[in-house]
N, CA, C and O of each residue as an XYZ file, in Angstrom:
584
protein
N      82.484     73.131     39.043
C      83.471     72.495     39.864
C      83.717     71.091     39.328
O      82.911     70.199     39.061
N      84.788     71.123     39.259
C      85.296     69.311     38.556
C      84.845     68.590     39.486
O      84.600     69.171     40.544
N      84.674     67.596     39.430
C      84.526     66.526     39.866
C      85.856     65.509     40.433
O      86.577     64.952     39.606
N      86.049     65.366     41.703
C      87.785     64.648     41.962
C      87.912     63.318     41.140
O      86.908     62.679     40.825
N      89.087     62.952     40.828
C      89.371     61.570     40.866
C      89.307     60.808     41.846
O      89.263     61.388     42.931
N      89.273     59.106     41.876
C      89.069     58.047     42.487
C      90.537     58.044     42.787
O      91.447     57.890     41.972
N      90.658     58.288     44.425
C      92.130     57.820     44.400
C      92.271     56.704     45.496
O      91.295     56.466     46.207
N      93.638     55.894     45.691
C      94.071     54.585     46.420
C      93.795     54.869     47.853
O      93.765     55.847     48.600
N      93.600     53.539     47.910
C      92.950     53.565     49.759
C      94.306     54.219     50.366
O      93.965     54.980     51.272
N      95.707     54.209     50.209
C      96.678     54.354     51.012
C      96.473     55.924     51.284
O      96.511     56.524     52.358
N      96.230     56.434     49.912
C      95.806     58.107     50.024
C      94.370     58.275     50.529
O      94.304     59.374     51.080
N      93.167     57.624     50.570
C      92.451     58.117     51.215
C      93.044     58.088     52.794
O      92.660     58.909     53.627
N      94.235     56.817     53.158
C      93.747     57.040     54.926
C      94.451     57.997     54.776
O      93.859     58.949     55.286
N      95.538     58.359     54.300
C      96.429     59.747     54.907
C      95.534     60.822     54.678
O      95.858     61.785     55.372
N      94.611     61.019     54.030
C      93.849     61.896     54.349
C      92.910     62.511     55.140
O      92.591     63.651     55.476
N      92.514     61.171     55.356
C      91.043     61.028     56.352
C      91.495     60.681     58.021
O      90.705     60.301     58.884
N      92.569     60.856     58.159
C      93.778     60.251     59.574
C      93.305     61.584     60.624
O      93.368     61.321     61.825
N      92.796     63.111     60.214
C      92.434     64.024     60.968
C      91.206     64.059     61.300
O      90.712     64.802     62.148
N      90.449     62.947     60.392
C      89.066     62.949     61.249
C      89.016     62.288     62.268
O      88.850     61.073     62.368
N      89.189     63.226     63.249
C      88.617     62.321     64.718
C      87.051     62.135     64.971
O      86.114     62.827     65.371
N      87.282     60.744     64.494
C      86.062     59.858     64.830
C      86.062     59.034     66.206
O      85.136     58.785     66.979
N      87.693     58.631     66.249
C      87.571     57.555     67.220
C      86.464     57.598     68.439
O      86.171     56.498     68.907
N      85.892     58.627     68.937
C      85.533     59.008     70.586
C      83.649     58.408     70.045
O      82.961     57.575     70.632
N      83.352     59.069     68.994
C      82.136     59.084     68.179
C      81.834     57.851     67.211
O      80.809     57.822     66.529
N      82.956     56.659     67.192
C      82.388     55.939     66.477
C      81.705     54.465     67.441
O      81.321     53.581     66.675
N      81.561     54.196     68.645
C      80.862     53.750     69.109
C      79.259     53.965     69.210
O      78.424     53.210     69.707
N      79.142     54.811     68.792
C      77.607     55.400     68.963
C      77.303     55.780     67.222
O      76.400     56.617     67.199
N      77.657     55.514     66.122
C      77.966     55.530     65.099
C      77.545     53.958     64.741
O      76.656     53.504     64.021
N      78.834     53.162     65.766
C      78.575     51.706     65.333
C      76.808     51.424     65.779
O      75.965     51.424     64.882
N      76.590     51.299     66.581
C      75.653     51.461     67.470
C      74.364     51.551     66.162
O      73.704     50.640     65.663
N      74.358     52.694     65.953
C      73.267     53.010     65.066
C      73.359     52.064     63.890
O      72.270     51.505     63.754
N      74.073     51.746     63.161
C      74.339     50.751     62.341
C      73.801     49.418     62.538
O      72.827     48.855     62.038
N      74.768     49.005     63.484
C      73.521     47.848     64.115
C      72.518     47.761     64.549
O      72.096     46.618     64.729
N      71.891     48.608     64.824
C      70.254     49.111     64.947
C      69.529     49.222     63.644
O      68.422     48.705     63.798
N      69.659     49.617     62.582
C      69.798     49.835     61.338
C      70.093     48.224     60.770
O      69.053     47.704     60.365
N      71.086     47.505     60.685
C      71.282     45.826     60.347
C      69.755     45.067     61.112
O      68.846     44.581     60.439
N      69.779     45.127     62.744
C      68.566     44.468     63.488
C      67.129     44.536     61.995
O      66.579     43.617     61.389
N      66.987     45.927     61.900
C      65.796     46.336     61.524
C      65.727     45.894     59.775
O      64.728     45.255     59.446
N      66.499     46.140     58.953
C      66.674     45.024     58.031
C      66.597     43.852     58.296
O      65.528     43.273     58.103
N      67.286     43.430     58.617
C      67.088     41.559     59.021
C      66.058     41.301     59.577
O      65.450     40.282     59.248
N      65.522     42.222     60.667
C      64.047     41.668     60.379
C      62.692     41.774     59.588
O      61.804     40.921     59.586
N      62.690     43.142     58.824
C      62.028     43.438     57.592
C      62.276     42.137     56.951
O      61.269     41.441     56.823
N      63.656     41.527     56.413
C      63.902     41.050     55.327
C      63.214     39.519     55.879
O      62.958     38.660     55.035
N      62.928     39.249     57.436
C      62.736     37.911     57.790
C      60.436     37.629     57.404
O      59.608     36.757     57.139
N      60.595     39.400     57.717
C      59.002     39.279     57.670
C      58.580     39.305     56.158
O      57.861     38.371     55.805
N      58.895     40.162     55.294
C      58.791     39.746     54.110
C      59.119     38.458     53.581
O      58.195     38.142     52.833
N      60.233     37.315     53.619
C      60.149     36.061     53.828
C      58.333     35.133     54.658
O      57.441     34.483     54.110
N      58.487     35.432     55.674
C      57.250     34.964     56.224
C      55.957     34.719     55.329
O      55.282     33.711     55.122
N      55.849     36.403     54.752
C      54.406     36.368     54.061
C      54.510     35.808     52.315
O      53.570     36.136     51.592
N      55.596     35.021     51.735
C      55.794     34.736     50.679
C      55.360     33.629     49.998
O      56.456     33.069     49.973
N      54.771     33.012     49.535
C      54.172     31.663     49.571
C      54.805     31.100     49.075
O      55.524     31.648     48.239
N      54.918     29.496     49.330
C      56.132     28.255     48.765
C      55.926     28.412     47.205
O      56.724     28.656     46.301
N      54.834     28.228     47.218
C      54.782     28.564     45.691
C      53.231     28.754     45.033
O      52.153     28.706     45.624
N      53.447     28.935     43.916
C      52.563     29.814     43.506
C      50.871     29.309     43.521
O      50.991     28.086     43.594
N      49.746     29.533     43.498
C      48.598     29.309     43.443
C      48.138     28.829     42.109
O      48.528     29.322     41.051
N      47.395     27.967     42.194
C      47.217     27.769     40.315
C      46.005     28.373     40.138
O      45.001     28.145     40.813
N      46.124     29.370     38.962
C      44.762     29.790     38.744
C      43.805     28.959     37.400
O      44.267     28.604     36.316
N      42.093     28.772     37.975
C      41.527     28.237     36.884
C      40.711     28.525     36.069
O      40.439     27.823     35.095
N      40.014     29.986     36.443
C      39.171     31.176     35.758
C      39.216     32.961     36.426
O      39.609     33.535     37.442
N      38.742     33.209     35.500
C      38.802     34.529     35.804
C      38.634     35.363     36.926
O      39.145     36.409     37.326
N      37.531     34.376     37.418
C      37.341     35.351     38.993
C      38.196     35.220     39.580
O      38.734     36.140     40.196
N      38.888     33.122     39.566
C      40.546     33.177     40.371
C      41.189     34.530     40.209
O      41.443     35.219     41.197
N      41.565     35.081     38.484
C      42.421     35.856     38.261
C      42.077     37.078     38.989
O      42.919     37.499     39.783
N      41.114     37.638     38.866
C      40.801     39.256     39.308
C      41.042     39.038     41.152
O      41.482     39.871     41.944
N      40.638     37.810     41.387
C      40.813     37.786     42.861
C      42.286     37.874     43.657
O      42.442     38.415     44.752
N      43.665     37.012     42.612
C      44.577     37.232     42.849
C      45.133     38.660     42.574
O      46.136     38.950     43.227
N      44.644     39.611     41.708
C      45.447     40.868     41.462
C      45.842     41.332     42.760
O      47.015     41.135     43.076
N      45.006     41.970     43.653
C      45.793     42.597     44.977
C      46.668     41.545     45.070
O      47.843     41.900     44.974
N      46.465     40.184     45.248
C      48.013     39.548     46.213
C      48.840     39.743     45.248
O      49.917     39.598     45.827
N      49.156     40.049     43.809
C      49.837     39.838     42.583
C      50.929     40.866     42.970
O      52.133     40.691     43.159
N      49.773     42.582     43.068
C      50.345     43.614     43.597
C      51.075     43.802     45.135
O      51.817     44.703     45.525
N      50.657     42.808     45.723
C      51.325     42.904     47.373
C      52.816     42.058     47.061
O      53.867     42.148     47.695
N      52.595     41.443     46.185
C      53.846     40.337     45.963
C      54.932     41.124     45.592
O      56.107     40.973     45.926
N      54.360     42.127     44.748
C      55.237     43.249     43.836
C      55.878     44.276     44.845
O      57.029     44.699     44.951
N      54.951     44.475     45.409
C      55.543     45.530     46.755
C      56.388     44.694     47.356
O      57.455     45.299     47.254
N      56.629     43.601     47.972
C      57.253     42.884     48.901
C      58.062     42.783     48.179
O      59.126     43.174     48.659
N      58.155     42.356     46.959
C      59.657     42.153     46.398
C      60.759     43.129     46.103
O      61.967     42.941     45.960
N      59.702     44.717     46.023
C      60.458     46.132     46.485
C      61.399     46.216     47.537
O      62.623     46.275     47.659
N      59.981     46.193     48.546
C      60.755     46.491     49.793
C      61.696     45.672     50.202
O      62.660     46.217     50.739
N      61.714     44.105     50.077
C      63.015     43.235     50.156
C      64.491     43.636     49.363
O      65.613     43.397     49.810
N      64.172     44.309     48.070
C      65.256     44.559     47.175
C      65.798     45.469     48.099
O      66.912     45.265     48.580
N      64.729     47.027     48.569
C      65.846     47.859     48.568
C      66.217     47.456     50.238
O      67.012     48.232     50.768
N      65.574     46.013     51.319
C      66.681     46.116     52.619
C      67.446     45.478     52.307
O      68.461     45.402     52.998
N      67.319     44.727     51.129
C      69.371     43.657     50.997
C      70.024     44.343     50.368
O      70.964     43.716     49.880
N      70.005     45.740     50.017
C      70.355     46.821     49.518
C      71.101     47.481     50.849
O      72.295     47.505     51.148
N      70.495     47.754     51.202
C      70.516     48.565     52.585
C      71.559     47.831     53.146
O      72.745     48.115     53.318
N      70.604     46.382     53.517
C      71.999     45.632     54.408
C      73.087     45.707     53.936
O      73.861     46.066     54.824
N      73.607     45.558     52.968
C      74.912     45.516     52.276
C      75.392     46.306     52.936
O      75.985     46.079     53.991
N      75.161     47.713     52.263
C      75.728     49.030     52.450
C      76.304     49.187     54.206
O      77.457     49.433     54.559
N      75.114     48.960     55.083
C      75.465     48.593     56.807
C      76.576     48.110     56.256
O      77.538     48.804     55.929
N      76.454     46.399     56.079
C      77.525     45.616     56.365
C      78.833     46.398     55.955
O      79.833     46.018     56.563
N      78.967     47.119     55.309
C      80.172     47.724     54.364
C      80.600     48.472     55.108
O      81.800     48.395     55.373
N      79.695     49.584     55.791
C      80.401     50.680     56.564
C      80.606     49.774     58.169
O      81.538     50.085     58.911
N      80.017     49.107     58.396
C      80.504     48.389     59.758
C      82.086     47.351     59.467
O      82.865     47.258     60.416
N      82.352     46.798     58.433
C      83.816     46.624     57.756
C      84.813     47.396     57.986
O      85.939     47.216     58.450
N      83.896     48.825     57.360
C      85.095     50.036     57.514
C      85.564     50.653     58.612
O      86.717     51.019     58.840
N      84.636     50.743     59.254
C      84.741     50.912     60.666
C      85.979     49.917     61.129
O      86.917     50.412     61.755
N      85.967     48.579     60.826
C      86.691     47.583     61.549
C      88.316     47.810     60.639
O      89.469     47.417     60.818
N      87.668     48.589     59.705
C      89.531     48.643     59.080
C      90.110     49.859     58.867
O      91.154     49.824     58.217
N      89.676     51.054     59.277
C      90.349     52.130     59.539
C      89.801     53.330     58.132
O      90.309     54.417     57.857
N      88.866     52.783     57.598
C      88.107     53.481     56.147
C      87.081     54.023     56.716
O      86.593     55.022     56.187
N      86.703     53.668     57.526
C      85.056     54.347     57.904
C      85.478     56.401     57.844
O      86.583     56.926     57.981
N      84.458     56.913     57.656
C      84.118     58.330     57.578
C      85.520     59.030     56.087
O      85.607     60.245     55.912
N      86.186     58.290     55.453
C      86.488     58.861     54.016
C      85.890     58.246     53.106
O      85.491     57.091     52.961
N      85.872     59.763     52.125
C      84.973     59.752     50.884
C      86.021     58.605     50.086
O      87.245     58.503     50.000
N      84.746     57.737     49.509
C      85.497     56.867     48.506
C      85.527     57.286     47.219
O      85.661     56.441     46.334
N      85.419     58.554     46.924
C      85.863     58.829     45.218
C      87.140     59.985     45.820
O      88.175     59.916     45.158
N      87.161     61.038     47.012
C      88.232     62.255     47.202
C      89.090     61.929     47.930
O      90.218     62.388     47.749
N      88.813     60.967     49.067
C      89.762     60.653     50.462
C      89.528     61.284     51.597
O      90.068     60.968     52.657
N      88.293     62.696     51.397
C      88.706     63.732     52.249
C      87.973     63.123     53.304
O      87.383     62.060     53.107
N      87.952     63.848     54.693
C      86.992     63.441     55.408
C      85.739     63.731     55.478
O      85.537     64.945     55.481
N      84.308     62.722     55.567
C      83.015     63.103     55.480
C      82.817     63.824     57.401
O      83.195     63.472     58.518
N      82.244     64.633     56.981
C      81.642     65.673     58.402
C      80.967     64.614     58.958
O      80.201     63.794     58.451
N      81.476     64.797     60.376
C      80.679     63.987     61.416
C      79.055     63.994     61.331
O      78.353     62.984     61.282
N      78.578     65.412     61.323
C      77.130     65.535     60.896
C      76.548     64.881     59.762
O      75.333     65.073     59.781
N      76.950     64.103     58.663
C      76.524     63.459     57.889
C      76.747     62.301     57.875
O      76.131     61.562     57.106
N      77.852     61.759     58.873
C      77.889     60.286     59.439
C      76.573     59.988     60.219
O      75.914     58.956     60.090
N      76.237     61.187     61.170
C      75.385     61.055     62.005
C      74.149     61.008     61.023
O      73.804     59.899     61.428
N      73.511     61.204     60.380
C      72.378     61.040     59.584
C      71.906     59.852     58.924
O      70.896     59.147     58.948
N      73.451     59.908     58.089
C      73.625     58.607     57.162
C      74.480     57.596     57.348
O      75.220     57.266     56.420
N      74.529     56.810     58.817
C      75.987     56.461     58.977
C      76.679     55.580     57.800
O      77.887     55.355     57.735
N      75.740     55.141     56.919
C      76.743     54.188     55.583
C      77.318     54.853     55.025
O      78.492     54.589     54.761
N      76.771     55.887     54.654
C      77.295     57.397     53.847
C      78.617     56.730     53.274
O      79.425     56.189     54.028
N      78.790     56.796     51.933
C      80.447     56.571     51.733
C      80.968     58.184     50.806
O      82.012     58.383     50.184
N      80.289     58.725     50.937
C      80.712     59.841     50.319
C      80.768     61.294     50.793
O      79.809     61.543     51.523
N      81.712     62.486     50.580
C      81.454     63.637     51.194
C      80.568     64.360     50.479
O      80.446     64.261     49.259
N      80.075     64.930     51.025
C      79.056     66.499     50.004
C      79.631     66.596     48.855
O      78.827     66.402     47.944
N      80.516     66.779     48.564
C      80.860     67.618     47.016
C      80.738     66.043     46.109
O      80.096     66.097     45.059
N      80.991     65.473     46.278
C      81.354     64.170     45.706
C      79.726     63.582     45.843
O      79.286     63.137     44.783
N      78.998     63.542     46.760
C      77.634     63.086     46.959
C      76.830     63.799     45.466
O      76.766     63.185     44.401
N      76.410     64.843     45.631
C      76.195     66.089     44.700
C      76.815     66.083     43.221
O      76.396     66.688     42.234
N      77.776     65.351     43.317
C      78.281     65.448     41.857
C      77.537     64.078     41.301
O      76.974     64.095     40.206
N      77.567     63.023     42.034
C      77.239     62.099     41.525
C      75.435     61.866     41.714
O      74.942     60.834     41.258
N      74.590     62.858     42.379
C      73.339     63.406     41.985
C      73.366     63.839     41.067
O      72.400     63.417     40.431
N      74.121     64.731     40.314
C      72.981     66.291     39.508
C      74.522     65.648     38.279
O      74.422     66.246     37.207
N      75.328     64.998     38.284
C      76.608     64.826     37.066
C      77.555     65.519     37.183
O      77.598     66.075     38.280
N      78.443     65.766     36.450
C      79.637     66.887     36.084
C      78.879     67.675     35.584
O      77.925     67.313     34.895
N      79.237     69.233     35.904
C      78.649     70.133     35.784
C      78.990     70.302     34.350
O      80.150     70.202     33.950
N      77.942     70.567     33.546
C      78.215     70.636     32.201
C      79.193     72.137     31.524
O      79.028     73.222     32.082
N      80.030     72.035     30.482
C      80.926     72.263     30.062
C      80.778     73.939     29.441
O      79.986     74.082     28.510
N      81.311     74.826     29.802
C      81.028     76.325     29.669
C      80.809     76.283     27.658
O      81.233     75.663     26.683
N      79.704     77.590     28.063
C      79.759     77.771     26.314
C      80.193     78.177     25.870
O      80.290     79.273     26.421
N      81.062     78.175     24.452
C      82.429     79.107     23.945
C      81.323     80.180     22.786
O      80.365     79.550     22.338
N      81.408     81.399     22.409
C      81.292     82.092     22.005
C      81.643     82.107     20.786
O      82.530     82.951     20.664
N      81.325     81.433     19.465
C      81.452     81.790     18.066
C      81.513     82.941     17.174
O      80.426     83.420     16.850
N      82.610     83.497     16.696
C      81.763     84.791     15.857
C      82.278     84.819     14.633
O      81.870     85.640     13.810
């Protein structure tokens, strides 16, 4: 299955104009901002445990003693990456929401199924289009030489 083209916001709304969301996107928004709360405060507690700056080390036992915090530092800077990650994405679909884009796919136009709003409400993509851009364009049939 091909893969669609990227087409203009004017054609995604005429497309996406039959998804009735309106009744369902209060409780949609809802989750989102529940979802923003919980980032922002991940992102405030990871802040908290960060130190102004760094420890000076002056022998070895310093060193072996800092490894766990070295490794906790490393984790924290994970988990911070992927909630200002996250937040974005919220912030983006709570935008769309406010401008008439929320629930179309941004590479087909079509409309994403309510059931996968409900899961994923950032979701910017439908199934076929999600899936393509997991696993690639399905690679190219083999022609037969003889």
């Amino acid at each position: 299955m091909a893969r669609p083209a990227a087409v203009s916001a004017s054609t995604v709304s005429v497309r996406c104009r039959s998804n009735d969301l309106a009744s369902r996107l209060p409780d949609l928004r809802a989750a989102l901002e529940r979802q923003r709360d919980f980032r922002r405060e991940q992102l405030a507690q990871v802040d908290l445990h960060r130190p102004t700056r760094p420890l000076p080390a002056t022998n070895d036992a310093v060193d072996r003693a800092e490894e766990p915090t070295s490794a906790l530092r490393e984790v924290e800077a994970l988990v911070a990456a992927g909630a200002r990650r996250a937040l974005i994405d919220i912030e983006l679909a709570l935008v769309r929401m406010r401008t008439g884009g929320y629930g179309c796919c941004r590479v087909c136009g079509t409309a994403i199924p309510f059931a996968v709003l409900e899961a994923i409400p950032k979701t910017t993509l439908c199934l076929v289009c999600q899936q393509g851009a997991e696993h690639g364009p399905p690679p190219a049939p083999a022609t037969l030489q003889g």
